[in-house]
C-alpha positions as CSV (number, residue, x, y, z in Angstrom):
1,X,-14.5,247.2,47.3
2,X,-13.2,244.6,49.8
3,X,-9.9,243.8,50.1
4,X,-9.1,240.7,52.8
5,X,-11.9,239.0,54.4
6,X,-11.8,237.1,57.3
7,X,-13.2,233.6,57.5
8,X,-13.7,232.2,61.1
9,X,-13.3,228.0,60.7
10,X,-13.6,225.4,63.1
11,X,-13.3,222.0,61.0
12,X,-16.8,221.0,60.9
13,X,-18.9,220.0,57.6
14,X,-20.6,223.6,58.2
15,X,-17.2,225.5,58.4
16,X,-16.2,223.6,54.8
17,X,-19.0,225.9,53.0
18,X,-17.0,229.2,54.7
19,X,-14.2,227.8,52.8
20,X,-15.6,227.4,49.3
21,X,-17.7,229.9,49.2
22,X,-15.0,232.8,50.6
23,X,-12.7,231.6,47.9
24,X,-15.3,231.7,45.4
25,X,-16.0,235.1,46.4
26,X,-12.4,236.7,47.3
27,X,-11.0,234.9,43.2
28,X,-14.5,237.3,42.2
29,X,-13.7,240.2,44.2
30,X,-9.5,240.1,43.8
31,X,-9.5,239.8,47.6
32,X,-7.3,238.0,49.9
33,X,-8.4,235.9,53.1
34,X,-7.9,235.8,56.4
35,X,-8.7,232.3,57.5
36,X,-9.3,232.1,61.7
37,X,-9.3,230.0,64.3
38,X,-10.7,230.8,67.3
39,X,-10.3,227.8,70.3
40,X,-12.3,228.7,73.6
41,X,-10.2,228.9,76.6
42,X,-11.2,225.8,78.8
43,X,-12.9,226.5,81.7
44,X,-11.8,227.7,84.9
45,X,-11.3,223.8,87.5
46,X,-14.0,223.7,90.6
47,X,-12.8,222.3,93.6
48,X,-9.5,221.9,95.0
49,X,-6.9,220.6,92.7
50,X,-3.4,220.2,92.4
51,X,-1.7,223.2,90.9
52,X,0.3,220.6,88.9
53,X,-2.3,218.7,87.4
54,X,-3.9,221.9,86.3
55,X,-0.7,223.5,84.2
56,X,-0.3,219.5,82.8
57,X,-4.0,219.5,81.5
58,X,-3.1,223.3,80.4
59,X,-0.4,222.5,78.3
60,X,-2.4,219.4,76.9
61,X,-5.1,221.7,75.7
62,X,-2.9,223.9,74.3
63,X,-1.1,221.1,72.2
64,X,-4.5,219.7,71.0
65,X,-6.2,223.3,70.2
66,X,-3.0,224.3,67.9
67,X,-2.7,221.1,66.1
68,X,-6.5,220.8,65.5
69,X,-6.1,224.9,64.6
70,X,-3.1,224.4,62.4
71,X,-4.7,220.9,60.8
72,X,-8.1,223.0,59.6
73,X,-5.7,226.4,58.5
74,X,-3.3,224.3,56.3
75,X,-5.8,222.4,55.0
76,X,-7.8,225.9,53.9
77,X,-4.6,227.3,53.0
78,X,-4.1,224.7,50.5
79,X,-7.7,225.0,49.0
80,X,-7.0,229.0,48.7
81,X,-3.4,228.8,47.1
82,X,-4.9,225.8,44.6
83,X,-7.5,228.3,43.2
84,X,-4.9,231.5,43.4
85,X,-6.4,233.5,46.0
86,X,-3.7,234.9,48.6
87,X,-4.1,233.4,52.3
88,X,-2.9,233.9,55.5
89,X,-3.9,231.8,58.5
90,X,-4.4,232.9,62.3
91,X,-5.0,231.2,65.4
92,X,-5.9,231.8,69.4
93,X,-7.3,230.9,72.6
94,X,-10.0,233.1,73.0
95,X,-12.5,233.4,76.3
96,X,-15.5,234.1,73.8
97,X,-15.6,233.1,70.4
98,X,-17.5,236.4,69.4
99,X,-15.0,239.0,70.3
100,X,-12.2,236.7,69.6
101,X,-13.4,237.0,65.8
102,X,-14.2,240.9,65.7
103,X,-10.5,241.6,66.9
104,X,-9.0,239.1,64.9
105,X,-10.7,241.2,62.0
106,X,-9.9,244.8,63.6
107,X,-6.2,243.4,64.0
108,X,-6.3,241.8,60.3
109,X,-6.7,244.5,58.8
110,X,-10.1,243.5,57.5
111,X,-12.5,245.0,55.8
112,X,-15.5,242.1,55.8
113,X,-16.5,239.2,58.0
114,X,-17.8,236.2,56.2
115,X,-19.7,233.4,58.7
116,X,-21.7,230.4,58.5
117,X,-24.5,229.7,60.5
118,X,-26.4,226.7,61.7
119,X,-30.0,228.9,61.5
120,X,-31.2,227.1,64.2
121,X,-34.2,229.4,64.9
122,X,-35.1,231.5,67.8
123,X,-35.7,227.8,70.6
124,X,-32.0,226.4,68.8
125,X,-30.2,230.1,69.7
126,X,-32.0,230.1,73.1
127,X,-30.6,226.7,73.5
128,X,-27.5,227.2,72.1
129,X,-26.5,231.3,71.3
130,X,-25.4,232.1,68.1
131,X,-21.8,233.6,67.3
132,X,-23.1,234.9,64.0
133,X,-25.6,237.5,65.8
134,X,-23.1,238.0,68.9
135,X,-20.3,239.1,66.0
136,X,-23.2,241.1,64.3
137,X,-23.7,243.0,67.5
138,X,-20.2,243.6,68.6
139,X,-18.7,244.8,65.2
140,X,-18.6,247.5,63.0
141,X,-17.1,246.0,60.2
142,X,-20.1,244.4,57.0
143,X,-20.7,240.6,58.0
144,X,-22.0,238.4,55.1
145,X,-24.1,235.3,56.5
146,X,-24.8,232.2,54.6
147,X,-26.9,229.5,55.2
């Protein structure tokens, strides 16, 4: 049925309930998992800057987004091995979250999406979006949602 399913994680309490519930599901299944991280790109300065200051704060971003990315994949990684489910980890600077997890899937070699989502209602995604429906839109591949 499904073979690797990719997780998207960011860390939070909400993302810890991807984790446990993939693994539950990929031991069930005889599947592997694709854990991913996607880190929005930080926006664009406004204003006149120096173009040193800019590459400095670049290369600080990038240091912080891979070790935060590297902290929440090792950490799944170890949770997978422990309960014998085969893992691999991916990272990347993405401009939008969405598409960054639909390719990361395509380019996987994926064959299901599994998401958390905050169901915040219809005034909490006007607010705030939602990743889960923007990756519903945008992909082709079966997403399961929990909640």
């Amino acid at each position: 049925m499904y073979r690797r399913i990719l997780v998207p994680v960011d860390g939070s309490e909400l993302s810890d309930k991807a984790i446990h519930s993939s693994i539950d599901l990929a031991r069930q299944l005889g599947a592997a998992i694709t854990g991913f991280v996607a880190e929005p790109l930080p926006g664009v300065p406004s204003g006149p800057r120096a173009r040193v200051e800019f590459d400095r704060e670049m290369r600080e971003h990038d240091a912080m987004t891979e070790v935060h990315a590297r902290r929440v994949l090792d950490r799944f990684e170890h949770e997978a091995r422990e309960a014998g489910v085969p893992f691999e980890g991916h990272y990347e600077q993405v401009d939008r979250v969405d598409r960054g997890i639909i390719q990361a899937a395509e380019s996987q070699g994926c064959d299901l999406i599994l998401m958390v989502t905050h169901g915040r209602g219809a005034f909490g995604e006007f607010l705030f979006g939602s990743q889960t429906k923007a990756v519903l839109a945008g992909s082709r591949l079966p997403l399961l949602v929990l909640h």
